[in-house]
C-alpha positions in Angstrom: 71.2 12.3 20.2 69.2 12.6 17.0 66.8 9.2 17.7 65.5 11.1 20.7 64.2 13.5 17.7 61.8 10.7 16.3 59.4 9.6 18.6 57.9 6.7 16.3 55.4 6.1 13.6 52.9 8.9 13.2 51.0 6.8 10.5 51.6 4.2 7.9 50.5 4.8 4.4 49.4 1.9 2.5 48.5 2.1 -1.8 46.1 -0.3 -2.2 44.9 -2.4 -5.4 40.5 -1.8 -4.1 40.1 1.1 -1.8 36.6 0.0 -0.9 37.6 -3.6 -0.2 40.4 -2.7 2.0 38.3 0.1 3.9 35.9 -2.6 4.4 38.4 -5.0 5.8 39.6 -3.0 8.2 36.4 -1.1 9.0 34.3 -4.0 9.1 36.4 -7.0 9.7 38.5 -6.0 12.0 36.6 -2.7 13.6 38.5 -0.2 12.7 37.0 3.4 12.7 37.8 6.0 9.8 39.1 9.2 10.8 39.6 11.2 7.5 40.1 11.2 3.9 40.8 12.7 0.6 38.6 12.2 -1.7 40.2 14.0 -4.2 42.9 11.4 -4.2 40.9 8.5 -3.3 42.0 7.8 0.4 40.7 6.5 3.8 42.4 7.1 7.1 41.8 4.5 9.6 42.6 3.9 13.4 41.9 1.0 15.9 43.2 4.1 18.7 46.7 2.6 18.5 47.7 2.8 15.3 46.4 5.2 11.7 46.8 3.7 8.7 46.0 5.7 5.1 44.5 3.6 2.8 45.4 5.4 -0.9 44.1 4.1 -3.8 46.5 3.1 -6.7 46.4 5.0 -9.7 47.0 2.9 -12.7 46.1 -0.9 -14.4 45.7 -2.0 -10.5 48.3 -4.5 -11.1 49.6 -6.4 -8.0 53.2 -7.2 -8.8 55.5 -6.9 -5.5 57.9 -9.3 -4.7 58.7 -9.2 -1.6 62.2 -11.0 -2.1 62.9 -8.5 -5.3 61.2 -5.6 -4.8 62.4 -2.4 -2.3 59.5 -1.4 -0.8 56.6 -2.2 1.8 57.6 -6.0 3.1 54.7 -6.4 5.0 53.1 -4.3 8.3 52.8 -6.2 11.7 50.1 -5.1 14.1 50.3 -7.1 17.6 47.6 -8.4 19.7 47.4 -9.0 23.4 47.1 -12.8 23.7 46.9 -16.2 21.3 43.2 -16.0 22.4 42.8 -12.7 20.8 45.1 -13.9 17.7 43.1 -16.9 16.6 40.2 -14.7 17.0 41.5 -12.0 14.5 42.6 -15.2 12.5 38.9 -16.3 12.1 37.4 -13.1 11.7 39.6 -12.7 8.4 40.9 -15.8 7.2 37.4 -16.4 4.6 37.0 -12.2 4.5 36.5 -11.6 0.5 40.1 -10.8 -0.9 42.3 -12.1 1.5 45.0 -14.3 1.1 46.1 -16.3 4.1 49.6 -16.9 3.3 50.1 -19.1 6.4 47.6 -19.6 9.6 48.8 -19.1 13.3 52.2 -20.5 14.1 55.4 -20.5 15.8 57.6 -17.8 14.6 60.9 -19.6 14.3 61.6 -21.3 17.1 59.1 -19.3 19.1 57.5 -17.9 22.1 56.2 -15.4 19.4 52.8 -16.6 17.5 52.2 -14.9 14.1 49.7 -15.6 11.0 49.8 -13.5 7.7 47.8 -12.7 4.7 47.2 -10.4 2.2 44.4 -7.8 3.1 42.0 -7.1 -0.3 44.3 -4.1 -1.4 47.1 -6.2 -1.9 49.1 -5.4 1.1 51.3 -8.1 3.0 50.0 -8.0 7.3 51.2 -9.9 9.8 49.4 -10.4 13.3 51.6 -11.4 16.0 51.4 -12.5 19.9 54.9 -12.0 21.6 54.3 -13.3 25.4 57.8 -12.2 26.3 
């Protein structure tokens, strides 16, 4: 079977609107160490050990227009976290970080058990933080 092939996501690469402002977020908001870059395409690599992220920077009038209901492309990223202690922590840690959006704050996610809350990191990008206790 081919699936067997793909073991899962290697990284997940992210254009964002403010390289700097989005490093920082992640980096310094949320702890995040940098592993690499390319400077010669602005760039930041990122893990929390789990996951990488590259961070590019967009090239261009830096204008923010995805829609997320017309648009194909990135709909939003979803990181989990181990408990809803650990989410409402990550939830105050960001929710007055410079740049973000907080599209809604911790909640049900339909009908439940799973507890979500998302924003908009400074780059632009959609992110969702989740607790599933199933």
């Amino acid at each position: 079977m081919m699936r067997q092939n793909v073991l899962g996501i290697d990284h997940l690469g992210l254009t964002v609107a403010d390289l700097v402002a989005s490093k920082g977020f992640f980096v310094d908001g949320l702890g995040w160490d940098v592993v690499g870059g390319k400077p010669e395409y602005p760039s930041a690599f990122i893990s929390n050990g789990a996951a990488v992220l590259t961070l590019w920077q967009q090239k261009g009038d830096n204008q923010r227009g995805f829609n997320r209901h017309a648009h194909v492309g990135l709909h939003h990223v979803a990181f989990k976290v181990p408990d809803e202690d650990a989410l409402n922590t990550v939830f105050d840690a960001v929710k007055d970080w410079s740049g973000v959006e907080v599209e809604f704050a911790p909640e049900p996610s339909g009908a439940g058990p799973k507890i979500h809350f998302m924003i908009r990191e400074p780059g632009g990008n959609r992110i969702e933080f989740a607790y599933d206790p199933r």
